[in-house]
Wavefront OBJ file of the C-alpha trace (Angstrom):
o trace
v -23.011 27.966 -12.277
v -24.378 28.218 -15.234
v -27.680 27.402 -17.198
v -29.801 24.353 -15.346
v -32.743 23.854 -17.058
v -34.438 20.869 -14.589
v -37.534 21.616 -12.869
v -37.305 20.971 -9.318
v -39.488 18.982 -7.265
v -41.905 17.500 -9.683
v -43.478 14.248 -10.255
v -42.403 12.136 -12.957
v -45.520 12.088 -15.623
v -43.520 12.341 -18.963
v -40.680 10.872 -20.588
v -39.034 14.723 -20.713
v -39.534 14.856 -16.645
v -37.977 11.016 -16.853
v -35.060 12.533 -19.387
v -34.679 15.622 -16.469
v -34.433 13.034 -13.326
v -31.309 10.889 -15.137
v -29.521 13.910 -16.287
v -29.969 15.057 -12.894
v -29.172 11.830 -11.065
v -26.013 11.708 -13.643
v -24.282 15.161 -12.521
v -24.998 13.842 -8.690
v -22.653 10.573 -9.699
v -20.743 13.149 -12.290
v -20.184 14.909 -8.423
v -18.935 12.141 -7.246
v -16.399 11.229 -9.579
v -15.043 14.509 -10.618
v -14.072 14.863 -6.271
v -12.503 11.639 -6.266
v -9.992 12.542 -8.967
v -9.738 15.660 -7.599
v -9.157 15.097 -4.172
v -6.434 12.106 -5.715
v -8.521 8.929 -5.749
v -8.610 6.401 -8.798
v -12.188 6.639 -10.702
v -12.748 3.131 -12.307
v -16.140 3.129 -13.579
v -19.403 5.158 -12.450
v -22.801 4.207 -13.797
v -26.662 5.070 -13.658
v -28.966 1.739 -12.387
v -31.972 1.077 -14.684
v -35.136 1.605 -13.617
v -36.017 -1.873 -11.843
v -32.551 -1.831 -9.776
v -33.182 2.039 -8.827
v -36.396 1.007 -7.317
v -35.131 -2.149 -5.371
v -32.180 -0.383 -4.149
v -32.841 3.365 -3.807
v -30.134 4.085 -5.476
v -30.000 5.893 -9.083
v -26.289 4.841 -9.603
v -22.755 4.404 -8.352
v -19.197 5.156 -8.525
v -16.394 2.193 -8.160
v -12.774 4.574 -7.272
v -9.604 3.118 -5.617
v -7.851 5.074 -2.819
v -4.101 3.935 -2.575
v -2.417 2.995 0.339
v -2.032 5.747 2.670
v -2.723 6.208 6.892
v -6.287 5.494 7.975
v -7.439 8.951 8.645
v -6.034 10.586 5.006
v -8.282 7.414 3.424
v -10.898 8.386 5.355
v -10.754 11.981 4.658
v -10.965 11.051 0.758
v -13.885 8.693 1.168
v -15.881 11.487 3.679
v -15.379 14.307 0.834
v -16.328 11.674 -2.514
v -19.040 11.106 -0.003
v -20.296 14.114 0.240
v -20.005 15.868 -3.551
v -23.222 14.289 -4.199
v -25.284 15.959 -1.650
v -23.148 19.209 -1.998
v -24.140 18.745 -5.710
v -27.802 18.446 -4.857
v -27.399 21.356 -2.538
v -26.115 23.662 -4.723
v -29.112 23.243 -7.486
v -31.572 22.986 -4.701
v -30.135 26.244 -3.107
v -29.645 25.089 -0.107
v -32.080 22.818 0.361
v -31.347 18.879 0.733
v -32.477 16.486 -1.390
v -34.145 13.230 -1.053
v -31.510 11.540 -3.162
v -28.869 11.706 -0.959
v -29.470 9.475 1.914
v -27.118 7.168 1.293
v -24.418 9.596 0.942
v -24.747 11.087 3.868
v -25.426 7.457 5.673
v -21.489 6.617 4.354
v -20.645 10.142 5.118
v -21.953 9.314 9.051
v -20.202 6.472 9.141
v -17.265 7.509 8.400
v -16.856 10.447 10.537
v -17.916 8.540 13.228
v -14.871 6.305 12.902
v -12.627 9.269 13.018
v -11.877 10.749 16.192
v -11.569 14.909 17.061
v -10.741 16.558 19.822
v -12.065 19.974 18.427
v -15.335 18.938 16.875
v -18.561 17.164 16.815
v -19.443 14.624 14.161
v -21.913 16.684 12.913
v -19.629 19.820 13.065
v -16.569 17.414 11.142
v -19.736 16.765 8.420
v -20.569 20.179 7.707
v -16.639 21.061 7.696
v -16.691 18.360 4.951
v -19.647 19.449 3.240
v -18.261 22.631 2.806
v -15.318 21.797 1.188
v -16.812 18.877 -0.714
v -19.169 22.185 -1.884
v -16.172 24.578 -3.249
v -14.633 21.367 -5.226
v -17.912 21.315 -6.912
v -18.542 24.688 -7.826
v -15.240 25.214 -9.007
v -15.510 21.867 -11.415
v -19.540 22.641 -12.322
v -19.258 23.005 -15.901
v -17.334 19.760 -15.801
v -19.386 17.807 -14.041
v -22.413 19.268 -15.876
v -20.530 17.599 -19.298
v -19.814 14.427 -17.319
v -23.045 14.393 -16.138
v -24.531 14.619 -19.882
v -22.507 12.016 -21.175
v -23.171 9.480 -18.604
v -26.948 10.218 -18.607
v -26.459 9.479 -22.372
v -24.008 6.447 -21.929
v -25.691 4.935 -18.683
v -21.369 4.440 -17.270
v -18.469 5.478 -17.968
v -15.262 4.442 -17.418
v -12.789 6.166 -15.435
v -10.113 6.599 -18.033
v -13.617 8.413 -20.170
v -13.931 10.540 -16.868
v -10.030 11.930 -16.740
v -10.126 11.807 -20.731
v -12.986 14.660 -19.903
v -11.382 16.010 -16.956
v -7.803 16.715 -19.311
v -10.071 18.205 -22.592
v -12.517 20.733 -20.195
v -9.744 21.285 -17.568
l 1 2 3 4 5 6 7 8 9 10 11 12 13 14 15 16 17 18 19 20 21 22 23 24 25 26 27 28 29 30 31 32 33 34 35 36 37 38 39 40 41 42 43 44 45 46 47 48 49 50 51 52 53 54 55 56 57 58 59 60 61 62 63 64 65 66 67 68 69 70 71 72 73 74 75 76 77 78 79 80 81 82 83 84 85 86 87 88 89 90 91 92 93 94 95 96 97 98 99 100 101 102 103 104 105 106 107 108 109 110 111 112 113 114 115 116 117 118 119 120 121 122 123 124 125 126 127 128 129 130 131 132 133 134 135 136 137 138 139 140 141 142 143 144 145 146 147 148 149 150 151 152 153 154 155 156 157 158 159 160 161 162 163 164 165 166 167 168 169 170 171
């Protein structure tokens, strides 16, 4: 996957550690984005919060993508795997471990699978099914979403024409 040079599971004390955390936070959203266009979804913008909106909301940025009209459960299908790159993002530098970053992924990720219905499957079965998948889209775009994830740490957003721009050049 390729060189990663964040330390894991440290306290931020230094502006390098504070340098580390955005880059890192910016390949999660970099995750995000790179599954949506993969997976056929419209990337608009995606963008790291500053500092006083990541505290107040928990959240250490955001993707805006459009899903075109299509039946219910292939939209849903989209959202649950954009959902889930982020966590399968963390999970993959964590090895396997889950990160505290990703609640509210896998919140939206919940909710949606509960709204779709299976004969064959739990919920929680349907989520791992998902994460799986959502996992092999990253690995096979990592160096991508690494180079994403640089420039947006840099930039702060991006916009999604910048994203496919990237996507067409490192393809």
């Amino acid at each position: 996957m390729g060189n990663w040079d964040i330390q894991l599971d440290r306290s931020i004390t230094s502006d390098d550690d504070w340098r580390n955390e955005m880059y890192r936070n910016a390949c999660h959203e970099a995750a995000h984005a790179v599954v949506a266009e993969r997976v056929g979804a419209r990337v608009n913008l995606i963008r790291l919060t500053d500092w006083e909106e990541m505290i107040e909301t928990k959240t250490a940025g955001d993707i805006d993508y459009t899903i075109s009209t299509m039946p219910a459960h292939q939209a849903a299908t989209m959202r649950l795997t954009i959902a889930l790159a982020g966590p399968a993002f963390e999970s993959l530098l964590h090895q396997g471990r889950t990160y505290k970053g990703c609640g509210s992924d896998m919140d939206d990720a919940r909710q949606v699978v509960s709204m779709m219905t299976t004969k064959n499957a739990t919920s929680e079965e349907k989520l791992e099914r998902f994460l799986e998948f959502a996992s092999q889209l990253v690995v096979e775009k990592w160096p991508l979403i690494l180079a994403i994830g640089k420039r947006l740490a840099y930039k702060g957003e991006i916009t999604g024409r910048q994203v496919r721009n990237m996507m067409a050049k490192l393809a």
